[in-house]
C-alpha positions in Angstrom: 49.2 1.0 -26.7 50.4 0.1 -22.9 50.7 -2.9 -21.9 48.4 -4.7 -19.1 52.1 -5.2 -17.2 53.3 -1.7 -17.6 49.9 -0.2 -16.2 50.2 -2.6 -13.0 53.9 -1.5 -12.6 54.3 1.5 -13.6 53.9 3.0 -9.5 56.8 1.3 -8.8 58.4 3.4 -6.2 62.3 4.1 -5.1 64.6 6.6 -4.0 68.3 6.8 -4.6 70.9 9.0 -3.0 74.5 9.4 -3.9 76.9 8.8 -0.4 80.2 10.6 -0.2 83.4 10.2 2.7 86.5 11.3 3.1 88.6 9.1 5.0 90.0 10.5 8.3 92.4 7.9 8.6 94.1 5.3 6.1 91.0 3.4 4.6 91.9 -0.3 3.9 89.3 -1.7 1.4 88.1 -5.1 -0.8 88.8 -4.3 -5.0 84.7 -5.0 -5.0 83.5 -2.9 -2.1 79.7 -3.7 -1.9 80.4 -6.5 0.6 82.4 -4.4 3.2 79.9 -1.7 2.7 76.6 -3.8 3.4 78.5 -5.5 6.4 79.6 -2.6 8.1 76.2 -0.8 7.3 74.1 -3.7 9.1 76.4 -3.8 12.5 75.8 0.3 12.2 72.1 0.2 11.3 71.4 -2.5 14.2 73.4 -0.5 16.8 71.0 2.7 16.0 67.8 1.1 15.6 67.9 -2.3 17.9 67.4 -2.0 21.6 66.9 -5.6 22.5 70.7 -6.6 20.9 70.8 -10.3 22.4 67.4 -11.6 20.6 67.4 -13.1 17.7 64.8 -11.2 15.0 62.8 -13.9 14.7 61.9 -14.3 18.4 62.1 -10.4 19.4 58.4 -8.8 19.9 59.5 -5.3 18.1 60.3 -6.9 15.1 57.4 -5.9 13.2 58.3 -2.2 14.0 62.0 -2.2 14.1 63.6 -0.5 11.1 66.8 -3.1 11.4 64.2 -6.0 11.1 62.5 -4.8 8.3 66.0 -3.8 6.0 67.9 -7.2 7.3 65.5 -9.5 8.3 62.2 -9.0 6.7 58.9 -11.8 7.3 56.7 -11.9 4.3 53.8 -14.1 5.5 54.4 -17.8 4.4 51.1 -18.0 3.1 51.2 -15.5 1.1 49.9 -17.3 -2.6 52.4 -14.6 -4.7 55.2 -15.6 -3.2 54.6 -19.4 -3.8 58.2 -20.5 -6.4 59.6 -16.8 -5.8 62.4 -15.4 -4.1 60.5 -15.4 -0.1 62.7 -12.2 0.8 63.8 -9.5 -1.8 65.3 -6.8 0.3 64.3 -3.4 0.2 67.6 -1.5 -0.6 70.4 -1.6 -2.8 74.3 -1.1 -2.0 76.0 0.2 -5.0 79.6 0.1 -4.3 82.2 2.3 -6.2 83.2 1.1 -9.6 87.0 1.6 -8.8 89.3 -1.2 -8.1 91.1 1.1 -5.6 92.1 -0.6 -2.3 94.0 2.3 -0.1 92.9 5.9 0.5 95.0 8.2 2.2 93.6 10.6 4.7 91.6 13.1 3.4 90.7 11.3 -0.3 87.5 10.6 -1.2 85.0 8.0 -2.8 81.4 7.5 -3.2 78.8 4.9 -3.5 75.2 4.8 -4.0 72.3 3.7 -1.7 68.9 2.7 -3.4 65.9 2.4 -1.1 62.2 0.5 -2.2 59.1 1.9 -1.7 57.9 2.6 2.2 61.5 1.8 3.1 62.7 5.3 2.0 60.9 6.7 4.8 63.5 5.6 7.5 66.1 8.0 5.5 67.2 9.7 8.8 67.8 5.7 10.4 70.4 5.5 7.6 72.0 8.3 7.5 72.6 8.1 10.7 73.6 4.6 10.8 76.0 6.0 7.6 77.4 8.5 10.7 77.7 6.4 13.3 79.5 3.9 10.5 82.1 6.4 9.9 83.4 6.2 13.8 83.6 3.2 14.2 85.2 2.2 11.3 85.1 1.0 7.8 87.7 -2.2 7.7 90.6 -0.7 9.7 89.5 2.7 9.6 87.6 5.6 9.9 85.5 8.0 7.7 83.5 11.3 7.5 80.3 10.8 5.5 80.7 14.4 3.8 77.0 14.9 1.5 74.1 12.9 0.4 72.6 14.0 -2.8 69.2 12.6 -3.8 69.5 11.1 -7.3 66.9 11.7 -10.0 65.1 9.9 -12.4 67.1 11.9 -15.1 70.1 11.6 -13.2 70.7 15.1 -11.7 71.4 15.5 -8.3 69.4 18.0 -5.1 71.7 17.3 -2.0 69.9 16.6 1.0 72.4 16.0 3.8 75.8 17.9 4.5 78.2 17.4 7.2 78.7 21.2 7.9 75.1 21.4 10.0 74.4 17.4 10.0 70.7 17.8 9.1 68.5 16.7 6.4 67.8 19.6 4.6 65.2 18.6 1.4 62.7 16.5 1.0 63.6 13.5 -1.1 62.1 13.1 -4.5 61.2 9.5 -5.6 61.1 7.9 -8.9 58.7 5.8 -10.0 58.9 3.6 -13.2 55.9 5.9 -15.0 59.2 8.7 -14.3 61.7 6.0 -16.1 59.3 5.4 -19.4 58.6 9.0 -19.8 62.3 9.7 -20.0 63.2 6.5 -21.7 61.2 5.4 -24.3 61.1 1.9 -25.7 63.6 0.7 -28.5 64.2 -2.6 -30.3 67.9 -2.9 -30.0 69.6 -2.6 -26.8 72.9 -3.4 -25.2 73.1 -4.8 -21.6 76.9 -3.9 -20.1 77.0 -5.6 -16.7 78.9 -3.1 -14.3 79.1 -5.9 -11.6 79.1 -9.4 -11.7 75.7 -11.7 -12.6 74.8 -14.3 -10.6 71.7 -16.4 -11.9 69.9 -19.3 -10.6 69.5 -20.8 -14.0 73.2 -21.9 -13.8 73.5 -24.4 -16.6 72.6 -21.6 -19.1 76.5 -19.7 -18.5 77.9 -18.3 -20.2 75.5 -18.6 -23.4 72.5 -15.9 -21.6 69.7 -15.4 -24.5 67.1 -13.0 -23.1 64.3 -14.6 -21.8 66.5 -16.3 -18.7 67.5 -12.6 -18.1 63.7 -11.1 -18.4 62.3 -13.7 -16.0 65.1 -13.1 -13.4 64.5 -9.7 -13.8 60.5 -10.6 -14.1 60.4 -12.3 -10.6 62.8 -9.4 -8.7 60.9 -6.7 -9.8 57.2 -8.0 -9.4 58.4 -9.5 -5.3 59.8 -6.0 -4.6 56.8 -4.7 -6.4 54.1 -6.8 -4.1 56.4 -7.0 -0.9 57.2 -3.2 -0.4 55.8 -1.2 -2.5 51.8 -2.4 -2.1 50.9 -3.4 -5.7 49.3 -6.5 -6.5 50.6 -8.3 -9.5 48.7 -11.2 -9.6 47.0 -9.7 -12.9 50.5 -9.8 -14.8 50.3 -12.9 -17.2 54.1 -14.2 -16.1 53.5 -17.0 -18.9 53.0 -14.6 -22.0 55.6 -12.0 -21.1 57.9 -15.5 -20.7 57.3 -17.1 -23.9 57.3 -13.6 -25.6 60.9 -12.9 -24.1 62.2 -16.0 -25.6 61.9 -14.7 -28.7 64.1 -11.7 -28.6 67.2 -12.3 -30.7 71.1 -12.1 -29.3 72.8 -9.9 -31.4 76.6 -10.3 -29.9 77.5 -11.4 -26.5 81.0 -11.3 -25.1 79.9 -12.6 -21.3 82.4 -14.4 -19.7 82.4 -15.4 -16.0 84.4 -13.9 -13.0 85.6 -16.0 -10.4 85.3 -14.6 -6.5 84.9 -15.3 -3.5 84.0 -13.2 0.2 83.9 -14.2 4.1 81.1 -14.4 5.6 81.2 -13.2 9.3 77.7 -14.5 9.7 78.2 -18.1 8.7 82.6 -17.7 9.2 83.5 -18.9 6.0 84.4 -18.2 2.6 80.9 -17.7 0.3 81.4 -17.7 -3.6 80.9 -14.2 -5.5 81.3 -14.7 -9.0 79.4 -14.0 -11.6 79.0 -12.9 -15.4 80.7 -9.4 -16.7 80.8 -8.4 -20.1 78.0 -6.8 -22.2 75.0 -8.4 -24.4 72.9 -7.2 -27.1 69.3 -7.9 -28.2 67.2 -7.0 -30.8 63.0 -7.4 -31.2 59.6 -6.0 -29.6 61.1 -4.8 -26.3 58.3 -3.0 -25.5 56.4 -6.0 -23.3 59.6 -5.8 -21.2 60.8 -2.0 -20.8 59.3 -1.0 -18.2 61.2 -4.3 -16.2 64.7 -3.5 -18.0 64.2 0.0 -16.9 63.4 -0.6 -13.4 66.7 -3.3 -13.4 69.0 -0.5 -14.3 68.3 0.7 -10.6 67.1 -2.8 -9.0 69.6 -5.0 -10.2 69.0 -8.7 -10.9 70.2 -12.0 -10.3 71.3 -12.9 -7.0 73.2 -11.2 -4.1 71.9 -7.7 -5.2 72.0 -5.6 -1.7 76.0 -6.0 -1.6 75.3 -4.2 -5.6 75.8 -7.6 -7.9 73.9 -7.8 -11.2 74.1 -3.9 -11.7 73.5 -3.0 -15.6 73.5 0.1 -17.6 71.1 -0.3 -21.3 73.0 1.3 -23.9 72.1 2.1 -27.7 
């Protein structure tokens, strides 16, 4: 029988699409990319979309339409009663950088990362990819790039491309997936095996490195349901956050090898170095999952924890 939480979620819409360059000159990169990637992208993005480049957001009367404001710099209202002890902005994309600790590529090699988009967001596709262009030229550290293809990802993980650089257009029309897509394809178990592909950052700090599954379902509880209500227009105030809580406390840890990663990144913004670690390793539960799948489903593509647009807190559920 479905859950009261799975029916209110199960809409939950995204779109994910698979980026790949070829460097035109020596590229000069970070082991973890995501935080060169976001950085650049934002400069490229505002440069496309911003016309009034010496206002702050906050004081600039196109906000509310501007495509830059709402990916960087979005405004929930302050009164809004969901938001009240959640995360006030959950960003509606996702920069997943390359896996590979490479940090030179020659002219002509390639790489590729991944660009998740949330809800009503995914209709500014064309802003991106040509923010994505426009990126390549001016450069990506110390230098430049050609952003080859974009393929649109699908919920069973096969790929349509939508974008190639041979007539520069967008060519199909983008399929999203919801989370009714994910449970369809993936059905509930009661064993499963978190291996974090990027480092964890949680607020509940004083539970490292010892993580027992209820502090990771209520960070993942409180990401999904704010990108749920903030982007994707579903009302969540019916989900009973106290019984899925106390219910995800009592899922068992199996084995746990977590162990924390210490790093650090400069922040242009703020001109200073920002901590980055977090937990890698891999986790494995066993009980009644089937309160939380459609959440742990949905975090395989949203992420959790903190810092999750530069592609922290990235997880694959294995058996």
């Amino acid at each position: 029988m479905e859950h009261q939480s799975a029916k209110i979620i199960a809409p939950f819409t995204f779109s994910a699409f698979r980026l790949s360059i070829r460097a035109t000159e020596p590229l000069y990169l970070p082991a973890y990319k995501g935080s060169a990637l976001r950085g650049s992208f934002g400069h490229a993005l505002r440069k496309v979309a911003c016309v009034v480049m010496d206002k702050e957001c906050k004081n600039c009367l196109l906000a509310p339409r501007c495509v830059y404001a709402f990916v960087f710099e979005p405004r929930p209202d302050e009164d809004d009663p969901f938001l009240r002890n959640k995360d006030r902005v959950a960003n509606p994309y996702i920069i997943r950088p390359p896996l590979e600790k490479r940090e030179e590529y020659k002219p002509g090699e390639k790489l590729s990362f991944e660009l998740i988009l949330v809800g009503k967001i995914s209709e500014y596709l064309p802003y991106f990819v040509y923010a994505f262009m426009q990126m390549g030229q001016r450069g990506l550290g110390r230098g430049r790039f050609m952003l080859e293809r974009i393929d649109n990802l699908k919920a069973d993980g096969s790929l349509m491309p939508v974008y190639l650089s041979d007539d520069q257009i967008l060519r199909n029309e983008s399929e999203p997936i919801t989370c009714r897509d994910l449970l369809e394809i993936f059905p509930p178990r009661e064993q499963c095996r978190f291996r974090f592909l990027t480092r964890l950052e949680l607020k509940e700090k004083r539970k490292y490195p010892e993580v027992r599954f209820g502090v990771l379902f209520r960070s993942l509880l409180r990401r999904i349901t704010t990108l749920a209500h903030l982007h994707c227009g579903i009302s969540c105030t019916d989900i009973d956050f106290k019984i899925l809580s106390h219910a995800a406390d009592d899922v068992r840890t199996l084995s746990s090898d977590l162990r924390w990663e210490h790093a650090v990144r400069y922040s242009n913004r703020q001109k200073r170095c920002m901590p980055f670690g977090g937990l890698v390793g891999n986790v494995t539960f066993e009980g009644d999952l089937t309160l939380f799948w459609p959440f742990i489903l949905l975090g395989e593509w949203m992420h959790m924890g903190k810092k999750t647009s530069f592609g922290l807190g990235r997880y694959l559920i294995e058996n």
